[in-house]
Biotite code that builds the C-alpha atoms (Angstrom):
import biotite.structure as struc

atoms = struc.array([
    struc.Atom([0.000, 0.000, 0.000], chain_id="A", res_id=1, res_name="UNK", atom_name="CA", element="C"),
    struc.Atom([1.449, 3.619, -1.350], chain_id="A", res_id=2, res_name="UNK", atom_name="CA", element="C"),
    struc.Atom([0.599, 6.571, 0.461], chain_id="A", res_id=3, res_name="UNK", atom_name="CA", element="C"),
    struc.Atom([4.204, 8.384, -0.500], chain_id="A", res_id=4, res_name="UNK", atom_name="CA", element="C"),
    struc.Atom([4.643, 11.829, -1.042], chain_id="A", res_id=5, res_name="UNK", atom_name="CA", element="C"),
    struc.Atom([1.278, 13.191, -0.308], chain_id="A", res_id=6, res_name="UNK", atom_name="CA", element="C"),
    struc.Atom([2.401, 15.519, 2.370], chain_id="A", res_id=7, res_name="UNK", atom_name="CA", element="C"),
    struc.Atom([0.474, 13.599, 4.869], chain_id="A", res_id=8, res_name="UNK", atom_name="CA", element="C"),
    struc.Atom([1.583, 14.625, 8.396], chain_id="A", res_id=9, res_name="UNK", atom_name="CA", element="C"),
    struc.Atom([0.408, 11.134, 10.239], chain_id="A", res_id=10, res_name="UNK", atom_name="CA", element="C"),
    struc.Atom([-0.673, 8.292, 8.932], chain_id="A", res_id=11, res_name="UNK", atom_name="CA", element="C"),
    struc.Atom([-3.920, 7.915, 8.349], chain_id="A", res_id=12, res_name="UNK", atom_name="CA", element="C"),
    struc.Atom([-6.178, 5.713, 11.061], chain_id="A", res_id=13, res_name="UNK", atom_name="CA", element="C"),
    struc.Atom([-7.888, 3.871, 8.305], chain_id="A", res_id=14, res_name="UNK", atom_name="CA", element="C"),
    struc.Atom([-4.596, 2.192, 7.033], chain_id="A", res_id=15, res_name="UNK", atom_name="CA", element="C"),
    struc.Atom([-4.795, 0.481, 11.401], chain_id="A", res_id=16, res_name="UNK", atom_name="CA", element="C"),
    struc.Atom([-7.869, -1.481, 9.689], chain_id="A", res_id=17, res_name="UNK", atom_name="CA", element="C"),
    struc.Atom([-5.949, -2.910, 7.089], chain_id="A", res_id=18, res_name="UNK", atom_name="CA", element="C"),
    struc.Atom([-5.154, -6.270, 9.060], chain_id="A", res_id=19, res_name="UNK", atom_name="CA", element="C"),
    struc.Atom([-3.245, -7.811, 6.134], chain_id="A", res_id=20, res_name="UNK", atom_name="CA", element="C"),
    struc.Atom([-1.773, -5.442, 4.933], chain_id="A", res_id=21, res_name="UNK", atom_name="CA", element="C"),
    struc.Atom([1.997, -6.613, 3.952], chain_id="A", res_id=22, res_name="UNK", atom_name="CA", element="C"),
    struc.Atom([4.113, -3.655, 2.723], chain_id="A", res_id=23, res_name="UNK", atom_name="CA", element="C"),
    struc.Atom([3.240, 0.076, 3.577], chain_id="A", res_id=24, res_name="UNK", atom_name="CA", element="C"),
    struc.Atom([5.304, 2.817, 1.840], chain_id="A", res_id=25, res_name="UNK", atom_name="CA", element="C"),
    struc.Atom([4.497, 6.195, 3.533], chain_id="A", res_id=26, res_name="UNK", atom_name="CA", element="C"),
    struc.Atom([7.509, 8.086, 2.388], chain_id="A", res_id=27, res_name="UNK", atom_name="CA", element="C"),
    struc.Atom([8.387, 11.001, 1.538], chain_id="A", res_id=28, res_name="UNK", atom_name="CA", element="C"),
    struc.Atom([5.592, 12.574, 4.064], chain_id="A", res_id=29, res_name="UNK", atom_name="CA", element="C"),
    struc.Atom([5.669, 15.144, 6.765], chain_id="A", res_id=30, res_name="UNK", atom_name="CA", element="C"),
    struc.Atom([5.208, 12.384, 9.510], chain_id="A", res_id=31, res_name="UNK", atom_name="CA", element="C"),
    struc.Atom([6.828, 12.817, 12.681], chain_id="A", res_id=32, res_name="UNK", atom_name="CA", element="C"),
    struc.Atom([5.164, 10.207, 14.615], chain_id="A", res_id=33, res_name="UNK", atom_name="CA", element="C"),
    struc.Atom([4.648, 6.197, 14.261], chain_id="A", res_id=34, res_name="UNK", atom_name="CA", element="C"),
    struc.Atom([1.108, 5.085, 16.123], chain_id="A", res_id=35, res_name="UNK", atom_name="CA", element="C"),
    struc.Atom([1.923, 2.644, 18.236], chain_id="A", res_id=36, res_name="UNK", atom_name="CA", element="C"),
    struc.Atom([-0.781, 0.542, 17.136], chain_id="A", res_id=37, res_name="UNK", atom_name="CA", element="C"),
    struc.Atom([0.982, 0.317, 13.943], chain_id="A", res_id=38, res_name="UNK", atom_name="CA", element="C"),
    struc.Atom([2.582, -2.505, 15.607], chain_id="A", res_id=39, res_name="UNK", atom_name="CA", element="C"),
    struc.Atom([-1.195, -4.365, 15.237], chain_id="A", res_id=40, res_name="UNK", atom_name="CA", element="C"),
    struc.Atom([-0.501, -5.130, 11.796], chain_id="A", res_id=41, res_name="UNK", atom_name="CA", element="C"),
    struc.Atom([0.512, -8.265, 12.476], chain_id="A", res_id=42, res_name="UNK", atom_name="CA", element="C"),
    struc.Atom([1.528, -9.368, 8.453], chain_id="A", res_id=43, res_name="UNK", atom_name="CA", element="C"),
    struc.Atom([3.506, -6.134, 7.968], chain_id="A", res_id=44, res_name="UNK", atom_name="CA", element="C"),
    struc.Atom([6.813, -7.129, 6.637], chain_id="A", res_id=45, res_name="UNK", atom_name="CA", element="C"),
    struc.Atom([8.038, -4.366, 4.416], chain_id="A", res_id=46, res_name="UNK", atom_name="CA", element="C"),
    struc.Atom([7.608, -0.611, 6.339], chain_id="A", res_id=47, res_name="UNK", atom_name="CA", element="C"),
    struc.Atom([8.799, 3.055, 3.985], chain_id="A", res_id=48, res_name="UNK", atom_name="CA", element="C"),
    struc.Atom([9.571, 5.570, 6.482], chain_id="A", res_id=49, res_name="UNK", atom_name="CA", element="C"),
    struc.Atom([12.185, 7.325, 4.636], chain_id="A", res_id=50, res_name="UNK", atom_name="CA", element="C"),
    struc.Atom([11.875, 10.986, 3.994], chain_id="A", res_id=51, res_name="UNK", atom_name="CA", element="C"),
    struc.Atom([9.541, 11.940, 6.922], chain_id="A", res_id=52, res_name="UNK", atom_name="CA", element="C"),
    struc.Atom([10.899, 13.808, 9.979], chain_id="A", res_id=53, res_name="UNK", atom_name="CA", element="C"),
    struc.Atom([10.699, 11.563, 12.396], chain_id="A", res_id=54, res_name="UNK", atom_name="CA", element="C"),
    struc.Atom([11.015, 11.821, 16.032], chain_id="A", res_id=55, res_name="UNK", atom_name="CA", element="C"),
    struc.Atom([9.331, 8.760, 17.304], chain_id="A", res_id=56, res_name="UNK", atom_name="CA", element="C"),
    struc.Atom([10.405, 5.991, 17.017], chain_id="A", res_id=57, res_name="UNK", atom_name="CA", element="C"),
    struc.Atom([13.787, 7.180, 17.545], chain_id="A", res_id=58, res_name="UNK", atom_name="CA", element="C"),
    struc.Atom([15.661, 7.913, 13.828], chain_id="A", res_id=59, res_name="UNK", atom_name="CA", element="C"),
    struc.Atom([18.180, 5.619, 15.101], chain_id="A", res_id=60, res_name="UNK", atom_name="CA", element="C"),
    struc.Atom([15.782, 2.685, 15.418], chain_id="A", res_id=61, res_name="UNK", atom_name="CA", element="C"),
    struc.Atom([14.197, 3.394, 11.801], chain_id="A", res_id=62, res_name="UNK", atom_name="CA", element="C"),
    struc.Atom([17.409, 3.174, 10.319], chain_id="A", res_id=63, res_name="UNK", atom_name="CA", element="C"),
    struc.Atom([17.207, -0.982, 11.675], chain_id="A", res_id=64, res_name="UNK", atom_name="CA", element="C"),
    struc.Atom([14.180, -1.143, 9.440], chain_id="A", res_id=65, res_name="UNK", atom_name="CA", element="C"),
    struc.Atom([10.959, -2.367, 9.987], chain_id="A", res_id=66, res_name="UNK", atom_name="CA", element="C"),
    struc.Atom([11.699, -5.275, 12.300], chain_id="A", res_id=67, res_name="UNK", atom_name="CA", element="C"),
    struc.Atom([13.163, -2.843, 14.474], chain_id="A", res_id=68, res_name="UNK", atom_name="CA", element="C"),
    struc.Atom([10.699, -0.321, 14.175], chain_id="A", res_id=69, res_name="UNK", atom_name="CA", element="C"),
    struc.Atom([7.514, -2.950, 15.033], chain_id="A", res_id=70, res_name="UNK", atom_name="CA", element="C"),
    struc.Atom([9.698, -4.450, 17.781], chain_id="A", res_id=71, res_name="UNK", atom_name="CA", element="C"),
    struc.Atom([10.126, -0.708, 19.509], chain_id="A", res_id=72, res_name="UNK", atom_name="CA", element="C"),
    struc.Atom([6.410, -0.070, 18.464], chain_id="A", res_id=73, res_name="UNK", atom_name="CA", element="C"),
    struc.Atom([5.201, -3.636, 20.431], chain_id="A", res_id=74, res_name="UNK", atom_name="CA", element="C"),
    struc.Atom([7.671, -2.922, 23.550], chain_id="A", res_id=75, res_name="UNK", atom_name="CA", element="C"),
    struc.Atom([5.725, 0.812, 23.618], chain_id="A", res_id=76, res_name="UNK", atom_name="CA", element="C"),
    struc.Atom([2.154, -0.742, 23.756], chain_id="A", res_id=77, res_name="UNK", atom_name="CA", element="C"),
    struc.Atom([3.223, -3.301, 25.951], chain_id="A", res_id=78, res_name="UNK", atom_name="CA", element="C"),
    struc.Atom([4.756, -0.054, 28.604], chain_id="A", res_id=79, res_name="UNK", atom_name="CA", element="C"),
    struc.Atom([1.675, 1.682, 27.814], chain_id="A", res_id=80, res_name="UNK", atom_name="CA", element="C"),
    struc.Atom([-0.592, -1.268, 28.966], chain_id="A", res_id=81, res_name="UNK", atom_name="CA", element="C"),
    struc.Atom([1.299, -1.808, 32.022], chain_id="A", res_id=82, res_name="UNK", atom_name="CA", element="C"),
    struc.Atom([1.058, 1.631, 33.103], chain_id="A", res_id=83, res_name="UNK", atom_name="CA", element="C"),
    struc.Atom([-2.732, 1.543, 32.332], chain_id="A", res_id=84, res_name="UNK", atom_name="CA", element="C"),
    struc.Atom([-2.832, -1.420, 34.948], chain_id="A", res_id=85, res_name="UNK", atom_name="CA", element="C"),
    struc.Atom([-0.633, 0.540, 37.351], chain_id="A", res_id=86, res_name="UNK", atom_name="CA", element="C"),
    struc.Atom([-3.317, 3.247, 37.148], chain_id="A", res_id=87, res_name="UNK", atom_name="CA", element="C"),
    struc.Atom([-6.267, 1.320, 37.393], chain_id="A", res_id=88, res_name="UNK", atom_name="CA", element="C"),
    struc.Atom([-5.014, -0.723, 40.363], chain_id="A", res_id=89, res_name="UNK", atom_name="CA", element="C"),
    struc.Atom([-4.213, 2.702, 42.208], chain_id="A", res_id=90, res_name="UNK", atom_name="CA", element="C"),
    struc.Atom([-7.677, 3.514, 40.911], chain_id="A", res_id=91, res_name="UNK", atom_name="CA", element="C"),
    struc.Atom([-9.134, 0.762, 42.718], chain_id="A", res_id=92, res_name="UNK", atom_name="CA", element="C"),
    struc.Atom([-7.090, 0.730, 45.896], chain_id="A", res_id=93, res_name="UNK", atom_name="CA", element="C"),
    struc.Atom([-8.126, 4.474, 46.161], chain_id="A", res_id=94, res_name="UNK", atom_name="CA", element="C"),
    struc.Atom([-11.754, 3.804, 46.368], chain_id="A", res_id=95, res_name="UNK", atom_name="CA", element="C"),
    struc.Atom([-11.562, 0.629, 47.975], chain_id="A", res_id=96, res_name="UNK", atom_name="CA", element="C"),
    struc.Atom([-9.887, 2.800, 50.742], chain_id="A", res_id=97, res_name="UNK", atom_name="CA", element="C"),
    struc.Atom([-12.354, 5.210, 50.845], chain_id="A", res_id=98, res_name="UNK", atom_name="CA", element="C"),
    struc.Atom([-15.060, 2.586, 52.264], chain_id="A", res_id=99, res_name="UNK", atom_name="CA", element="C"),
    struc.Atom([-12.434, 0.912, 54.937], chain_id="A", res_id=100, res_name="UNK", atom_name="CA", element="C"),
    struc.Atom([-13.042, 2.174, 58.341], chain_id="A", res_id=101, res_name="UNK", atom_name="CA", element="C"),
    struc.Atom([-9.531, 2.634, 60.502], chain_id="A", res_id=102, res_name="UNK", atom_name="CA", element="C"),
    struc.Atom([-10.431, -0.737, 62.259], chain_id="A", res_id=103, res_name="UNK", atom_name="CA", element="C"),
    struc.Atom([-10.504, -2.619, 59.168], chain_id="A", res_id=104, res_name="UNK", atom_name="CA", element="C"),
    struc.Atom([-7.354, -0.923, 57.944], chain_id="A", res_id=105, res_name="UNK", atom_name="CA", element="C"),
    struc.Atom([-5.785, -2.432, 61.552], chain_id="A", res_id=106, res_name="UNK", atom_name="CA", element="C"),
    struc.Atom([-7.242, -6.057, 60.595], chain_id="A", res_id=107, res_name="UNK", atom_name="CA", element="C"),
    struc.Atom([-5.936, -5.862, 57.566], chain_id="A", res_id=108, res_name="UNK", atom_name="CA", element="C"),
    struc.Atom([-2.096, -5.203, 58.416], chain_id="A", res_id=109, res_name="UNK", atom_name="CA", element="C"),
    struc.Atom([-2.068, -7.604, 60.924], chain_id="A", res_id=110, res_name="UNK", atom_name="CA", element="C"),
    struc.Atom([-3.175, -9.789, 58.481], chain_id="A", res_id=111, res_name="UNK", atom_name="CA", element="C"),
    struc.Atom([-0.100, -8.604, 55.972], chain_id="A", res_id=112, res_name="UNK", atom_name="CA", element="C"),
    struc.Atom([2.044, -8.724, 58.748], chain_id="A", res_id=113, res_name="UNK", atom_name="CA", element="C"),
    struc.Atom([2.697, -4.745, 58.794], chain_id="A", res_id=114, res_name="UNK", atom_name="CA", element="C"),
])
């Protein structure tokens, strides 16, 4: 799939739906950011970059190619996920404490050993 030269300046959200999609050339763009989720295209194999000005990923990584540039893509998501767990676990400790009363609190370190 060709989107090169068009002066795009991302790339578009509609290309995310193409699920077997093999080759993407988006050169020769004014893209300056990868989407994560680019890294859902699982059959990807061949990925154009060149010519864009790039700041994420990292121009060092798309100079490994597209290997390296889904493998940085994957470890982002993956970060991002975990610190969407992080926050929803701090989420739910934070209400959970709001409905402890100090006596449970007591019960409950005991129980951890604190």
């Amino acid at each position: 799939f060709r989107i090169h030269g068009n002066n795009f300046t991302s790339i578009p959200p509609q290309i995310l739906t193409l699920r077997n999609i093999k080759k993407l050339n988006v050169s020769q763009n004014n893209i300056s950011r990868v989407p994560v989720s680019l890294c859902s295209l699982t059959q990807l194999k061949e990925l154009d970059v060149s010519g864009n000005p790039l700041t994420y990923p990292p121009p060092d990584v798309c100079q490994q190619g597209t290997a390296a540039i889904l493998d940085f893509l994957k470890q982002e998501e993956d970060k991002q996920q975990r610190e969407k767990e992080d926050r929803d676990t701090i989420s739910s400790f934070a209400r959970m404490s709001l409905n402890v009363t100090p006596p449970e609190v007591k019960r409950i370190a005991r129980m951890l050993g604190l």
